[in-house]
N, C-alpha and C positions, 0 to 999 in steps of 0.2 A: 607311426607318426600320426599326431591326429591336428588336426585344423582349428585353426583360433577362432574366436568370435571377434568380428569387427564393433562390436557393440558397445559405447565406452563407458567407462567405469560410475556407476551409480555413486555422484559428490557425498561427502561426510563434512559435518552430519548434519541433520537432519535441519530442513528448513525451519521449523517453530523453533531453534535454538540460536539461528544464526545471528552475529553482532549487527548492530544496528549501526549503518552510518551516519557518518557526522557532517554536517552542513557543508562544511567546504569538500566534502567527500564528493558529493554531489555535481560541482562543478567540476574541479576536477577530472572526473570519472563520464562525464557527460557523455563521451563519444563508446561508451559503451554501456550506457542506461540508456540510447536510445535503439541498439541492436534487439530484435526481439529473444537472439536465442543467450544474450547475457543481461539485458535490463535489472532492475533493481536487486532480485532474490540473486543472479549472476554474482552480479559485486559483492554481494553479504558472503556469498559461497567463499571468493575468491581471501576475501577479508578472514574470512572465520579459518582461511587454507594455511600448511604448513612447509615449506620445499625444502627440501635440502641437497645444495651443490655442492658437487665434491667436486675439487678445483675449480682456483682461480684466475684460469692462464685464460687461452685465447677462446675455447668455447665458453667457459664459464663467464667473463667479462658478458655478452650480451644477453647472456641466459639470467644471469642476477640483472641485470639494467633492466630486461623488459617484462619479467616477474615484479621487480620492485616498480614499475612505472605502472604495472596494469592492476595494480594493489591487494597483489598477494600477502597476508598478513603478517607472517612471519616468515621470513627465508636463514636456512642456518647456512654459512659460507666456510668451506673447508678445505685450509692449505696449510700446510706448513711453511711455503716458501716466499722467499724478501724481493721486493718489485727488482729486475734488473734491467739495463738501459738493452738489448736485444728482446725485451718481451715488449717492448713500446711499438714494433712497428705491428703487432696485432690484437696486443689485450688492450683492450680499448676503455677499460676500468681506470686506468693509470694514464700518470702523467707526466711529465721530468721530473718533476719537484716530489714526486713521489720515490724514488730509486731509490734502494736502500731500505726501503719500509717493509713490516710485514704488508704481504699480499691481502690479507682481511681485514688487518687495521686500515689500510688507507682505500679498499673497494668500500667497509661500514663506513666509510666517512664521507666515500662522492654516492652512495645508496641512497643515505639518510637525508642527505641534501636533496636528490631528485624526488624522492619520496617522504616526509617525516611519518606520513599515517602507518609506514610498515616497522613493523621490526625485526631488526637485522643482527643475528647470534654470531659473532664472526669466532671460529674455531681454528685457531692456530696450533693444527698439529697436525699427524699423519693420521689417516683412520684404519684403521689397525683393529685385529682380533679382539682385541679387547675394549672398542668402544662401537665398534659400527653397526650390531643391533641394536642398543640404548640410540645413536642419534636415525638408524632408520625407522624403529618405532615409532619414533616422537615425530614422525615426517608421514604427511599424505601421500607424496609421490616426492620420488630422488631422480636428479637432474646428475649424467656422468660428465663431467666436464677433467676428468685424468686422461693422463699422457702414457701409462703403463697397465702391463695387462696382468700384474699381481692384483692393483689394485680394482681393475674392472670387475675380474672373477671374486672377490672379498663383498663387492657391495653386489652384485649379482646374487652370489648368495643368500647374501644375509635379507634380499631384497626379496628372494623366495620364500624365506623361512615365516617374514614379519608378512609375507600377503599385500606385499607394495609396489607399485607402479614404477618401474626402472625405465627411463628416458636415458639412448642409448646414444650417443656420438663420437666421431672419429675424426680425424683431420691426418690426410697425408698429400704434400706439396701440390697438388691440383684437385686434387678427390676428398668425398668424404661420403661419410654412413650418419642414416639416424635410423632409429627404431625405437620400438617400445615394448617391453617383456614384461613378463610377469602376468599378474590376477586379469579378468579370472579364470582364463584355460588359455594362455597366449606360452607362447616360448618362452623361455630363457636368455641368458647369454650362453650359456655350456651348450643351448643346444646348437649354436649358430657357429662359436668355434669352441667344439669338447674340451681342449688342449689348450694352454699356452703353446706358443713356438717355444722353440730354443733362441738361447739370447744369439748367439750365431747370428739370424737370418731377422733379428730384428735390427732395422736400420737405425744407425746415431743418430740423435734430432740435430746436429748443428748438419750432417751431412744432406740428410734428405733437407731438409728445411721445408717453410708451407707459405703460399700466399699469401700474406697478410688479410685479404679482403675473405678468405675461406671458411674461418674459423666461424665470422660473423655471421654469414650464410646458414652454414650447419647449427652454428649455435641460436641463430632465431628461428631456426625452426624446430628446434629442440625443447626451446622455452613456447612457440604455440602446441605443441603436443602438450607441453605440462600443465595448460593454461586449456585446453580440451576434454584434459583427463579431469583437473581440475571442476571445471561447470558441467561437464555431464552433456559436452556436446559433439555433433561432430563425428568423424570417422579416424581416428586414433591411428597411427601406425604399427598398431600389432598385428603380427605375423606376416609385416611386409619390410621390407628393408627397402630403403629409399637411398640409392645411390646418387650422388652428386659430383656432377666434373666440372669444375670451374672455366679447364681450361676450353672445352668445347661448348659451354653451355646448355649441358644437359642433365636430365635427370631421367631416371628410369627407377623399375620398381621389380625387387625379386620377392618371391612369396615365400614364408619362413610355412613351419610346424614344427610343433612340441615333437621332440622326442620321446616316446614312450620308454625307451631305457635310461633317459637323462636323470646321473646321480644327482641333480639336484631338483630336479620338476618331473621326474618323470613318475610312472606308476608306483614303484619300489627302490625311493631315490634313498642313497646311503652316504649324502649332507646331511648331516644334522646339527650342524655348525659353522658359522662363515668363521674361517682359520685361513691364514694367509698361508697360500702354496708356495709363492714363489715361483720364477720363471719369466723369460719375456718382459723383463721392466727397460725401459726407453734409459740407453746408456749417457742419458747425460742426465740422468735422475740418480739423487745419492743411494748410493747400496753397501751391501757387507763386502771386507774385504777377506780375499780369500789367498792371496799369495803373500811373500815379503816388502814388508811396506816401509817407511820413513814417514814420520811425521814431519808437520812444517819445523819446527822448533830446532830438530834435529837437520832438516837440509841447511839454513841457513849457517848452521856450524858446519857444515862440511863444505857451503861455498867459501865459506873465511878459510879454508884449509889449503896448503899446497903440497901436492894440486888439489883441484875441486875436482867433482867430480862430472861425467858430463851427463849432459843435463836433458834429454831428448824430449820435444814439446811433440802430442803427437794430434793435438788440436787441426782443423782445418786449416788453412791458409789463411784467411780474413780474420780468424779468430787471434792466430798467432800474431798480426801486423797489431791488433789492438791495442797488446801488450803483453811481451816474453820476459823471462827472464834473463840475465844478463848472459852471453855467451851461449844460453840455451842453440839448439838446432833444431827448428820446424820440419817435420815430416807427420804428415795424414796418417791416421790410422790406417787408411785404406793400402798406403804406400809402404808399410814397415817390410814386409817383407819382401819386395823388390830391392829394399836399400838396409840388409842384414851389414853388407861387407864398407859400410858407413859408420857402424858403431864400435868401439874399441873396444878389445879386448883385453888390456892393461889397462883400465881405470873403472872405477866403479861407476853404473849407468843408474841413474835416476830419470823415470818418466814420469814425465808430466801432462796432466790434460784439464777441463776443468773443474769437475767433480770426482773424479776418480776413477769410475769402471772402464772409460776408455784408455788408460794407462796403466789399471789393471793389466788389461789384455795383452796389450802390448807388449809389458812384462813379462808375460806368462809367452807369447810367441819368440821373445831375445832370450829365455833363457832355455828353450826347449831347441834354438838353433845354438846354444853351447855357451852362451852368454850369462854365467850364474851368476854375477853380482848385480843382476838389475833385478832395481827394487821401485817400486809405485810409491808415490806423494798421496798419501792417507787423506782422503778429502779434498785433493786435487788443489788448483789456484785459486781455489775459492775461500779455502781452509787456510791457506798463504797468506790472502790476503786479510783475511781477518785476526791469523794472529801472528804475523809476522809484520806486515807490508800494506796497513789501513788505504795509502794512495794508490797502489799495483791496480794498473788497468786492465779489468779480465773482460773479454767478451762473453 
């Protein structure tokens, strides 16, 4: 294991090249042309800068807000996923009137307002093997604002390979993590956890759930580390992990090192390409389906049937009240198998949840207690609703 350098990252590029600002930049920007360790060559730095967040949810919301405020120049924003009315009480990007939208279309649209001098690439997809050294190249430093740990370890990687500054954050119901990996001898991600978990012991987000007020926390300080690495000032979070508890009000600080056997940063690493592993993705985030499924198209012809089939919702409790299907029966994933001798064995069982992989499961636990005609809703009540049941209130 060898020791990082607190030292931070020498800005690109090169001051005799940087943009010139423009008169209203000036005021604007006022409160930090008068700092001496950002003053005016600061701001051209930050202007000439490139970020790129991945996710739009609740750390991402104030990591692009105060990138795009402190006039970062170009920020690239990347989600695949549509604002839904449970992300309001902590992505702070969104707003009722937004629900329904993609997440980058309507975060570019209140960015661009708080800031016009920046520009904002909003990329509506997943980042995937096959695009995420193309958009980390093109980035000075990448902002983690993901919910799963496929996707951490994919830009982790690829964040190794391009020699780029990974700002690290986490959010779980009172706690959270920041850190900073990467250039130019600092850790990794691989080398802090080697491993994904098994999905097993990675907890559902509607279950665990998170403070509202947490995210914003971890994620501003997520966005002053990128805005440190950014100007060339300051003392960086690499090689220490900054723990955060909300509910106590504290913080503390564990001290990281490189692994010198780490397959992606270490001496004789054997990455030579960020490829998505798989593993540990937050089960209420869409995924492949691995058992016997039903699509929507097809459940709603077998509730027209008699009999229907029954119909087991295995969603939370708050979630289920928002809105079920009809005749459905709410039970928690947590509770499925306490309540096996609840499920019939003379009719065919369809579980339901809101994406899919917690219904998966469940699936997969009713048929392993002898129960082989339960089958999973392929995309969950999300898939339902949009192409069966446009009104269906999902939480």
């Amino acid at each position: 294991m060898t020791e990082p350098s607190d030292r931070p990252v020498p800005p690109s590029p090169s001051d005799e090249i940087l943009p010139e600002l423009e008169p209203a930049e000036y005021r604007r920007y006022g409160r930090h042309l008068t700092l001496p360790q950002v003053g005016e060559t600061g701001q051209r730095r930050l202007k000439a800068a490139s970020v790129l967040v991945v996710g739009a949810g609740g750390l991402g919301s104030p990591v692009a807000l105060y990138l795009a405020a402190a006039g970062v120049g170009r920020i690239t924003l990347c989600d695949f996923d549509v604002v839904d009315t449970t992300n309001l009480q902590r992505q702070v990007l969104f707003g009722t009137s937004d629900v329904g939208r993609n997440k980058v279309d309507a975060a570019a649209e209140r960015l661009r307002d708080l800031n016009p001098h920046v520009a904002i690439e909003p990329f509506a997809g997943r980042v995937s093997s096959e695009n995420v050294r193309a958009l980390v190249a093109a980035s000075d430093v990448v902002v983690d604002g993901t919910d799963n740990f496929t996707a951490r370890y994919l830009v982790s990687d690829a964040c190794v390979l391009e020699s780029t500054p990974y700002v690290y954050g986490s959010i779980y119901r009172f706690e959270g993590q920041v850190s900073v990996f990467g250039p130019p001898d600092g850790p990794c991600y691989r080398c802090l956890f080697p491993e994904p978990p098994p999905d097993a012991l990675v907890p559902n987000c509607a279950q665990a759930g998170v403070l509202g007020v947490l995210p914003g926390i971890v994620g501003s300080i997520q966005a002053s580390e990128a805005l440190k690495i950014l100007l060339g000032i300051g003392r960086p979070l690499r090689g220490r992990l900054l723990l955060v508890d909300a509910a106590d009000g504290s913080f503390r600080e564990v001290r990281l090192r490189r692994d010198t056997s780490c397959p992606s940063c270490g001496d004789a690493p054997t990455i030579t390409e960020a490829v998505e592993a798989g593993g540990g993705v937050c089960l209420d985030a869409s995924g492949g389906q691995r058992g016997p499924s039903v699509d929507a198209a097809e459940l709603a012809t077998l509730l027209a049937a008699d009999p229907p089939p029954f119909v087991l919702d295995v969603r939370e409790d708050w979630e289920f009240k928002a809105g079920s299907l009809p005749d459905a029966v709410g039970c928690p994933l947590g509770d499925v198998q306490m309540r096996l001798n609840d499920v019939p064995t003379d009719r065919e069982v369809v579980v339901v949840c809101r994406v899919g992989p917690r219904g998966e499961r469940a699936a997969e636990m009713l048929r392993a207690a002898g129960i082989a005609s339960a089958r999973n809703l392929r995309g969950g009540l999300l898939r339902w609703k949009a192409e069966v049941a446009p009104g269906f209130g999902v939480a």
